[in-house]
PDB file of N, CA, C and O in Angstrom:
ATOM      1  N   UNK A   1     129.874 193.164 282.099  1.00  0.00           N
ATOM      2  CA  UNK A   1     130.128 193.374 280.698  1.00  0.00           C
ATOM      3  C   UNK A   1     129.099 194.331 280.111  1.00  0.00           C
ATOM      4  O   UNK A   1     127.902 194.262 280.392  1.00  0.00           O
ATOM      5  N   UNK A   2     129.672 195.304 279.211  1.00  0.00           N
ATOM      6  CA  UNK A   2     128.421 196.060 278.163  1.00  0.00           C
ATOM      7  C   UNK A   2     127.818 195.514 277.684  1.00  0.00           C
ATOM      8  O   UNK A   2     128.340 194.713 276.909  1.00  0.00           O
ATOM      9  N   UNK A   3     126.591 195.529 277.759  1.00  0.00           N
ATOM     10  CA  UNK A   3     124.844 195.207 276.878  1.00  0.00           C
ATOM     11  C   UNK A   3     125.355 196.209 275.781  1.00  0.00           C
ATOM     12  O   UNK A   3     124.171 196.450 275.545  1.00  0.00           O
ATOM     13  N   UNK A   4     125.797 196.743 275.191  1.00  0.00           N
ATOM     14  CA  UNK A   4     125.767 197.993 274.129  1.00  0.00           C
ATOM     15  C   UNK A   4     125.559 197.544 272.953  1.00  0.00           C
ATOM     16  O   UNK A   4     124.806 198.210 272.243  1.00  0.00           O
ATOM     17  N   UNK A   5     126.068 196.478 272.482  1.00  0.00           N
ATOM     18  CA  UNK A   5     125.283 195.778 271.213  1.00  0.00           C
ATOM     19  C   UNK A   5     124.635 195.177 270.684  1.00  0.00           C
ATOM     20  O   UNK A   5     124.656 194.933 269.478  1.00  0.00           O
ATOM     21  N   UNK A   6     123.322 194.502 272.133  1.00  0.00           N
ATOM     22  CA  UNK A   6     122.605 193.774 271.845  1.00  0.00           C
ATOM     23  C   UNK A   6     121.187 194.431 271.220  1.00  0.00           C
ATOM     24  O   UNK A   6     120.435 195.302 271.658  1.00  0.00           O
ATOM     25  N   UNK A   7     121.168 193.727 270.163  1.00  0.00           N
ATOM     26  CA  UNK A   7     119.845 193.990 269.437  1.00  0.00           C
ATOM     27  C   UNK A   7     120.394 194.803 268.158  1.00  0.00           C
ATOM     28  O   UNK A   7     119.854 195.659 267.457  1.00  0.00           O
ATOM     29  N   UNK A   8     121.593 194.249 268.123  1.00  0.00           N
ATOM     30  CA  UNK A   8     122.276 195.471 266.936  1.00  0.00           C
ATOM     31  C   UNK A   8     121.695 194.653 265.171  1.00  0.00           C
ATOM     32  O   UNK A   8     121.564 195.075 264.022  1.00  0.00           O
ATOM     33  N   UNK A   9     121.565 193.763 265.644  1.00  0.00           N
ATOM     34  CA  UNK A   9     121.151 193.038 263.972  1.00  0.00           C
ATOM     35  C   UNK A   9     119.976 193.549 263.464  1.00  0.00           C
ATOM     36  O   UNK A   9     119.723 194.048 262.367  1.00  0.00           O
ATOM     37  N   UNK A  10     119.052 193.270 264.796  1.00  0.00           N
ATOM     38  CA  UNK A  10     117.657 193.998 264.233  1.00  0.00           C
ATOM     39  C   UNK A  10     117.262 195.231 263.843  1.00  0.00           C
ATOM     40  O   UNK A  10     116.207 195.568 263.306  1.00  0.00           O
ATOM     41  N   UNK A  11     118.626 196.168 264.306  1.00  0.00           N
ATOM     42  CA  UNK A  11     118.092 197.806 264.264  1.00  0.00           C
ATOM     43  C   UNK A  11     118.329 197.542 262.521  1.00  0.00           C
ATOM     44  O   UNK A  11     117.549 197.909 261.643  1.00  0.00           O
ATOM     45  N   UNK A  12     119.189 197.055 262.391  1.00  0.00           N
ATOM     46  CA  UNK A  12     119.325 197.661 260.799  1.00  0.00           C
ATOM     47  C   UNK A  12     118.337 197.055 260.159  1.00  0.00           C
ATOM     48  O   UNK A  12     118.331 197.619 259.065  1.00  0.00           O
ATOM     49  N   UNK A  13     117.293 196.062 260.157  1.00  0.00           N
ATOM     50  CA  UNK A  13     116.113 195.861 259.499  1.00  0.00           C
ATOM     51  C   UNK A  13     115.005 196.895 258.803  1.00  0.00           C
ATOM     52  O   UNK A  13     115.095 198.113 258.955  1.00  0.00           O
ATOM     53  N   UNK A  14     114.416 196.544 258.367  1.00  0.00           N
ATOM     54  CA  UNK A  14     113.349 197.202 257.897  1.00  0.00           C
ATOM     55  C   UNK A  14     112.314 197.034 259.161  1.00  0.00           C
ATOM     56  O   UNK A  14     111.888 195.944 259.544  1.00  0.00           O
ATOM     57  N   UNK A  15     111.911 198.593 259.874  1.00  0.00           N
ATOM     58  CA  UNK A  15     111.007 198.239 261.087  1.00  0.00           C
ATOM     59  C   UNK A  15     111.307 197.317 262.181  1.00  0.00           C
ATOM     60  O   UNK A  15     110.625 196.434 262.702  1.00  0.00           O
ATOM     61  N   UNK A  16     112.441 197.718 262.395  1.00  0.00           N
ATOM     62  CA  UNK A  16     113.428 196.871 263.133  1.00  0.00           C
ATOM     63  C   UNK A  16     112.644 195.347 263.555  1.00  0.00           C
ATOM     64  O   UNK A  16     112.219 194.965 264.645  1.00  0.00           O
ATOM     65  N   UNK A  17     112.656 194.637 262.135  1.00  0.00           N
ATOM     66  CA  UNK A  17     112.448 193.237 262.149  1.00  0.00           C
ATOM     67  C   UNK A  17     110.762 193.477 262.212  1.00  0.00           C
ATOM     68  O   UNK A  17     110.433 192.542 261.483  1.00  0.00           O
ATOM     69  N   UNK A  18     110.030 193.846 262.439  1.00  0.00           N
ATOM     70  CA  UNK A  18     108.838 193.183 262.996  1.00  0.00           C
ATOM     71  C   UNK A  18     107.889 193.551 262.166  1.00  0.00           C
ATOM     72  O   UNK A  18     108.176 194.582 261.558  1.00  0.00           O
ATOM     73  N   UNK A  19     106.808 193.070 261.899  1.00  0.00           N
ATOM     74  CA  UNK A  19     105.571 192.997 260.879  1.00  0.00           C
ATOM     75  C   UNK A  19     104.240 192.008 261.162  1.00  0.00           C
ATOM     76  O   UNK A  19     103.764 192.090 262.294  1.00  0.00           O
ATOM     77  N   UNK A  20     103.701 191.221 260.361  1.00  0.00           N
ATOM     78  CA  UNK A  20     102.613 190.571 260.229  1.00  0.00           C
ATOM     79  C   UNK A  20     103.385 189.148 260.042  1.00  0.00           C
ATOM     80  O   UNK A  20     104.033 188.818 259.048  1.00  0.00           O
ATOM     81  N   UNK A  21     103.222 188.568 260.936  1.00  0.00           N
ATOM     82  CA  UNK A  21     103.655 186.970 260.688  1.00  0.00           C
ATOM     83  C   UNK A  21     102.644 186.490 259.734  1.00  0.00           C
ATOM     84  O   UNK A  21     101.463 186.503 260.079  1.00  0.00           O
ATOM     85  N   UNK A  22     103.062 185.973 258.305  1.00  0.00           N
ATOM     86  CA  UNK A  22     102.008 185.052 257.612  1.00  0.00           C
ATOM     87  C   UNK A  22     101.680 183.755 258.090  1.00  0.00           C
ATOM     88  O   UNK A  22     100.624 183.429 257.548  1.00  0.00           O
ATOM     89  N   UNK A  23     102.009 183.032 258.704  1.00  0.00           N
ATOM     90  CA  UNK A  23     101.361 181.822 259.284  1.00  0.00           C
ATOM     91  C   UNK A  23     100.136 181.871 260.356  1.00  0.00           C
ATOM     92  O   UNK A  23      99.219 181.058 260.237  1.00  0.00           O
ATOM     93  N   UNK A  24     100.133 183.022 261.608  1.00  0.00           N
ATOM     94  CA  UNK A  24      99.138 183.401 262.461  1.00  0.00           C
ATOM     95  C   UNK A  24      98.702 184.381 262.196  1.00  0.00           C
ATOM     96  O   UNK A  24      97.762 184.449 262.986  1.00  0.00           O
ATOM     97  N   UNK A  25      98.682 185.545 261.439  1.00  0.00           N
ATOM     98  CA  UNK A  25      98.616 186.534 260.788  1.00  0.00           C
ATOM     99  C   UNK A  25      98.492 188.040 262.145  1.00  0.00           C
ATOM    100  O   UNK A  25      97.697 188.980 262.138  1.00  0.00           O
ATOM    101  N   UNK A  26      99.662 187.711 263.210  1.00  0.00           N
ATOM    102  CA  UNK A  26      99.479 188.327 264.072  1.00  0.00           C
ATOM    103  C   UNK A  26     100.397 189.320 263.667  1.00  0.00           C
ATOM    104  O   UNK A  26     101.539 189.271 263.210  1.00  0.00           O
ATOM    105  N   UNK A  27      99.269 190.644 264.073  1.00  0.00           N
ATOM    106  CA  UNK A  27     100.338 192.127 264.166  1.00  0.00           C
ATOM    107  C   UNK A  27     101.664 192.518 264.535  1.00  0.00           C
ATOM    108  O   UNK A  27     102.025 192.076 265.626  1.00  0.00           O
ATOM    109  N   UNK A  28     102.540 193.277 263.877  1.00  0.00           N
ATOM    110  CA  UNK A  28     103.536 194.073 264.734  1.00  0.00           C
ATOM    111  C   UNK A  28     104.315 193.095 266.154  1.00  0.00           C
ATOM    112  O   UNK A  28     104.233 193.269 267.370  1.00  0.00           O
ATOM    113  N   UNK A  29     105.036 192.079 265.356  1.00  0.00           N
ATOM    114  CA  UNK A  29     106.103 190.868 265.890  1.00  0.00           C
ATOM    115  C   UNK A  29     107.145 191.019 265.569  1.00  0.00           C
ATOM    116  O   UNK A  29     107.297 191.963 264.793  1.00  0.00           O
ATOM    117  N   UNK A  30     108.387 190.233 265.949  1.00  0.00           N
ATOM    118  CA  UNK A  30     109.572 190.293 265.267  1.00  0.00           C
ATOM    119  C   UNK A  30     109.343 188.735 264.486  1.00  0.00           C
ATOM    120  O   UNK A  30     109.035 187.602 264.855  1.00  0.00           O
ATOM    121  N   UNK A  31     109.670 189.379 263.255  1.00  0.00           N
ATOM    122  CA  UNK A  31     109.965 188.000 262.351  1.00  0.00           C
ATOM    123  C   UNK A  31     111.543 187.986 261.784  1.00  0.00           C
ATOM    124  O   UNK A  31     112.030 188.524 260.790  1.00  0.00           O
ATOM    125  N   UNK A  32     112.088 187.220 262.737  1.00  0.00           N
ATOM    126  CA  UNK A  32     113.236 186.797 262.643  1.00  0.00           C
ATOM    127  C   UNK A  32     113.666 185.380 262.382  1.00  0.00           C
ATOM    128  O   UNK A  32     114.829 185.185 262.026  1.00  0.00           O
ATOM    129  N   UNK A  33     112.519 183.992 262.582  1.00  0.00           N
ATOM    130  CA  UNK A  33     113.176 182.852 261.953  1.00  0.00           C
ATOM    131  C   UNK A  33     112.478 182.636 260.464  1.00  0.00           C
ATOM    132  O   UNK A  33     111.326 182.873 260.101  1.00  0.00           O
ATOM    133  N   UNK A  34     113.712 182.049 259.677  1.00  0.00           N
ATOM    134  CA  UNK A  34     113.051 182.020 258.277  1.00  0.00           C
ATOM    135  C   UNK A  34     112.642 180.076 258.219  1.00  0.00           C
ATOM    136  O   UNK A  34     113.565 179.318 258.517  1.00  0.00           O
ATOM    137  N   UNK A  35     111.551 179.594 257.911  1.00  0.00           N
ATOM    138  CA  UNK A  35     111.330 178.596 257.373  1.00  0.00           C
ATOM    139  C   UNK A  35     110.736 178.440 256.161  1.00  0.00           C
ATOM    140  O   UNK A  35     109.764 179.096 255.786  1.00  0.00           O
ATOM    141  N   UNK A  36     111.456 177.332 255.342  1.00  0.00           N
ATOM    142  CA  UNK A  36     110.892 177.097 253.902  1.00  0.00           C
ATOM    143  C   UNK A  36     109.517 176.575 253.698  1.00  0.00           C
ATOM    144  O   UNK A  36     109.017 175.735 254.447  1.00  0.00           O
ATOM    145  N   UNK A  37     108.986 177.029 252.790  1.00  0.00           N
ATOM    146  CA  UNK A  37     108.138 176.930 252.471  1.00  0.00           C
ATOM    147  C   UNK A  37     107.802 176.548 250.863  1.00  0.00           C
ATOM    148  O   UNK A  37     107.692 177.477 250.063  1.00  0.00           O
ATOM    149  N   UNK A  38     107.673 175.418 250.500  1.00  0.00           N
ATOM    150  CA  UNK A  38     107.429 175.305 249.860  1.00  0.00           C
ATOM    151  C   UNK A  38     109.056 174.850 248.913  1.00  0.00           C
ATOM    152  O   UNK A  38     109.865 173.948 249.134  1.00  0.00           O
ATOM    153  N   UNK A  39     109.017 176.131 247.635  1.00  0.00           N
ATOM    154  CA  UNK A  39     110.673 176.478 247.122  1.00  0.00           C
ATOM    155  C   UNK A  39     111.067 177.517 247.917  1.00  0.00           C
ATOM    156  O   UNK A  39     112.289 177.606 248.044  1.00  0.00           O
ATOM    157  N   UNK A  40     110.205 178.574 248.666  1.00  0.00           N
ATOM    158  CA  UNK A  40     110.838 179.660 248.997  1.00  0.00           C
ATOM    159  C   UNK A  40     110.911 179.683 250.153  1.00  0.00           C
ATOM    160  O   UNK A  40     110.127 179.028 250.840  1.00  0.00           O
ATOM    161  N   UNK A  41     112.144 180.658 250.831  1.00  0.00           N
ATOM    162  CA  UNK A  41     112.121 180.996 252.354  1.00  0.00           C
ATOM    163  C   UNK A  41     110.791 182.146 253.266  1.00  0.00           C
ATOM    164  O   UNK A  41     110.773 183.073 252.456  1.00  0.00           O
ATOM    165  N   UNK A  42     110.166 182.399 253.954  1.00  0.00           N
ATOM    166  CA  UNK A  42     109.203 183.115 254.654  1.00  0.00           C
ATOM    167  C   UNK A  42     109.972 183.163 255.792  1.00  0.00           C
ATOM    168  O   UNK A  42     110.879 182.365 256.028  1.00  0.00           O
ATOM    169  N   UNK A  43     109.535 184.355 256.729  1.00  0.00           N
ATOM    170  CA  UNK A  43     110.278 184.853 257.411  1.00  0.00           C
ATOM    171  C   UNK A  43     108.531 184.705 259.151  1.00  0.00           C
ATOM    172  O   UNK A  43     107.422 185.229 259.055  1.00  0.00           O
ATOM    173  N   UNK A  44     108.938 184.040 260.105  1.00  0.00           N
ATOM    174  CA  UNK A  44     108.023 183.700 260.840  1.00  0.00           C
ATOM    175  C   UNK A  44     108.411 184.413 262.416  1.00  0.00           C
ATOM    176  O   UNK A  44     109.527 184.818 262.742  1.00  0.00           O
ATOM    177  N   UNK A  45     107.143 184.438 263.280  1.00  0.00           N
ATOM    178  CA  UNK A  45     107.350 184.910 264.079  1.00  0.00           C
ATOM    179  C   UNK A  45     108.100 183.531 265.185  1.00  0.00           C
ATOM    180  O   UNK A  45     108.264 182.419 264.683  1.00  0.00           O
ATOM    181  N   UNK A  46     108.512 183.803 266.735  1.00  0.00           N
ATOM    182  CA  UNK A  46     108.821 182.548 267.177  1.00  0.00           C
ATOM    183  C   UNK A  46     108.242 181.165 267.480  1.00  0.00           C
ATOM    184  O   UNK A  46     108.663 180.013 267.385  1.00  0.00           O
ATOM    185  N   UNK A  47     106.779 181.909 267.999  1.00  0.00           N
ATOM    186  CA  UNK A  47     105.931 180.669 268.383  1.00  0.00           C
ATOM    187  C   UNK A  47     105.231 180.318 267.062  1.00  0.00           C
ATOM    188  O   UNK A  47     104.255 179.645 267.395  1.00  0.00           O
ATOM    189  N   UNK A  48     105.249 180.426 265.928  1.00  0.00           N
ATOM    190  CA  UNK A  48     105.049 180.083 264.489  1.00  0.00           C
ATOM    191  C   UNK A  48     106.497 178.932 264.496  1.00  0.00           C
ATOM    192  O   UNK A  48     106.346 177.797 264.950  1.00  0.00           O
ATOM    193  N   UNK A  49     107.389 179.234 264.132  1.00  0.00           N
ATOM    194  CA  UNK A  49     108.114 178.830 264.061  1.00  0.00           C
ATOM    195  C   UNK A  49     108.333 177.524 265.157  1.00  0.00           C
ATOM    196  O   UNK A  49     108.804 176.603 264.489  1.00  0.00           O
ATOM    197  N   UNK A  50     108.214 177.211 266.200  1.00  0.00           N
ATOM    198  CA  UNK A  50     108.577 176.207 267.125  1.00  0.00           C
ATOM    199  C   UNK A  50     106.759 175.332 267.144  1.00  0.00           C
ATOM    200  O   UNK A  50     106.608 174.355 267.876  1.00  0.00           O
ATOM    201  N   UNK A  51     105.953 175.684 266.555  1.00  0.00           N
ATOM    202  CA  UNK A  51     104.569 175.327 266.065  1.00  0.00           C
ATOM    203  C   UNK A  51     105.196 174.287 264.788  1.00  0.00           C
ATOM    204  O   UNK A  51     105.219 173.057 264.810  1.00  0.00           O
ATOM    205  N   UNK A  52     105.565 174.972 263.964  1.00  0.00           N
ATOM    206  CA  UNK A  52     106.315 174.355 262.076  1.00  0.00           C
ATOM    207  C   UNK A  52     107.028 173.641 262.743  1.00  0.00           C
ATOM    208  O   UNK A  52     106.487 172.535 262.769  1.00  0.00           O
ATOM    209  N   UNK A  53     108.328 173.625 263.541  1.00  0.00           N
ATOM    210  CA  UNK A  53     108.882 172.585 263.921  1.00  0.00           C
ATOM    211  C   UNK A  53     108.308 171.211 264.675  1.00  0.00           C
ATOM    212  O   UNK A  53     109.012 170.202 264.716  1.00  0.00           O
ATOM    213  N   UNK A  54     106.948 171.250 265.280  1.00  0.00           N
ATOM    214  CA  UNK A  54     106.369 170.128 265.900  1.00  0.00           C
ATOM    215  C   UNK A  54     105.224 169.617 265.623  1.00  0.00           C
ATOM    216  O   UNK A  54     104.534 168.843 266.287  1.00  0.00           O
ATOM    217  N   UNK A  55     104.919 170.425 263.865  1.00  0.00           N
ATOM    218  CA  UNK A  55     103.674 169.577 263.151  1.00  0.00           C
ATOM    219  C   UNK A  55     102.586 170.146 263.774  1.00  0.00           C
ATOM    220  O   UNK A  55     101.430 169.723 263.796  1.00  0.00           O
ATOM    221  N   UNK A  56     102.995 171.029 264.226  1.00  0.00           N
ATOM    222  CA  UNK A  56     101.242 171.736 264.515  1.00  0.00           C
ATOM    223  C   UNK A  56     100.825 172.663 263.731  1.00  0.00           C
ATOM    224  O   UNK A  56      99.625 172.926 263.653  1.00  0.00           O
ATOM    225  N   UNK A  57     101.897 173.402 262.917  1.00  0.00           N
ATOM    226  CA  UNK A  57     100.884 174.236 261.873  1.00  0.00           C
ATOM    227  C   UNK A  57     102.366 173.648 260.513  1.00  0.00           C
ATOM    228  O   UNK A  57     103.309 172.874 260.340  1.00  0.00           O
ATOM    229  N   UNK A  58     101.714 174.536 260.020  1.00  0.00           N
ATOM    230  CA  UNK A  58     102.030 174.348 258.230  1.00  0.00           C
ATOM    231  C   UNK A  58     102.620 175.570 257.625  1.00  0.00           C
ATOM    232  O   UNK A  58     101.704 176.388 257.548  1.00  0.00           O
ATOM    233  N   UNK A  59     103.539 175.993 257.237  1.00  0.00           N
ATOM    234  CA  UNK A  59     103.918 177.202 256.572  1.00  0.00           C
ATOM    235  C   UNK A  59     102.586 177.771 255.480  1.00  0.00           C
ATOM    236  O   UNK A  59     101.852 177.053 254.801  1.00  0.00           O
ATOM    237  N   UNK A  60     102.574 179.084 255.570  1.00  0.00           N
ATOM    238  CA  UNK A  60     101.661 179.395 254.307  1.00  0.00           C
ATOM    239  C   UNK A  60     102.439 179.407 252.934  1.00  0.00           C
ATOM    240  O   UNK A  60     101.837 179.637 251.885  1.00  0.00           O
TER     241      UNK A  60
END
């Protein structure tokens, strides 16, 4: 089967998805899962994210 469209969500991002995760404050990641925080949504890297899910860290 064609691979030809994988990764097609992220191209259309801004910087195709990736930046500064605010929870580890690590460089140039893809931040693609969003967890709430607080009232608002934040946008986290993966191992941030599966960290928030098992009580080891805390959203900022």
């Amino acid at each position: 089967m064609s691979k030809a469209h994988r990764g097609k969500g992220i191209r259309e991002l801004a910087s195709r998805g990736r930046g500064d995760c605010p929870v580890c404050k690590r460089g140039n990641v893809k931040l693609l899962y969003e967890v709430e925080s607080g009232d608002r949504k934040i946008k986290v890297c993966k191992i941030c994210k599966a960290a928030i899910k098992h009580g080891k860290k805390s959203p900022a």
